[in-house]
C-alpha positions, 0 to 999 in steps of 0.5 A: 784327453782323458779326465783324471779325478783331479780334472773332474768333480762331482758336484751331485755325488757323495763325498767319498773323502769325509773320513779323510777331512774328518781326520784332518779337522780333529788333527788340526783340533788337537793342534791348536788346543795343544799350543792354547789356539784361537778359541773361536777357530777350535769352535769353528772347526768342531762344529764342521766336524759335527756337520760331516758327522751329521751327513 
């Protein structure tokens, strides 16, 4: 059976979809900052943001 990305991961590689994860937690930022979100979560989700920038 050959492995398909999705029946692989590499654990020692880089993460090749930071851009994409990036996107995705500044979207969900904007979202919950739009509708008056969970302080807390907003908080939490930035700081992964600046993990991932960080890297």
């Amino acid at each position: 059976m050959e492995d398909t990305r999705d029946d692989v991961e590499d654990v020692g590689g880089p993460l090749t979809d930071v851009p994409l994860i990036l996107e995705d937690l500044l979207c969900q930022i904007e979202e919950l900052r739009a509708t008056d979100g969970d302080v807390d979560v907003i908080a939490d989700l930035l700081a992964q943001v600046e993990l991932l920038q960080g890297r």
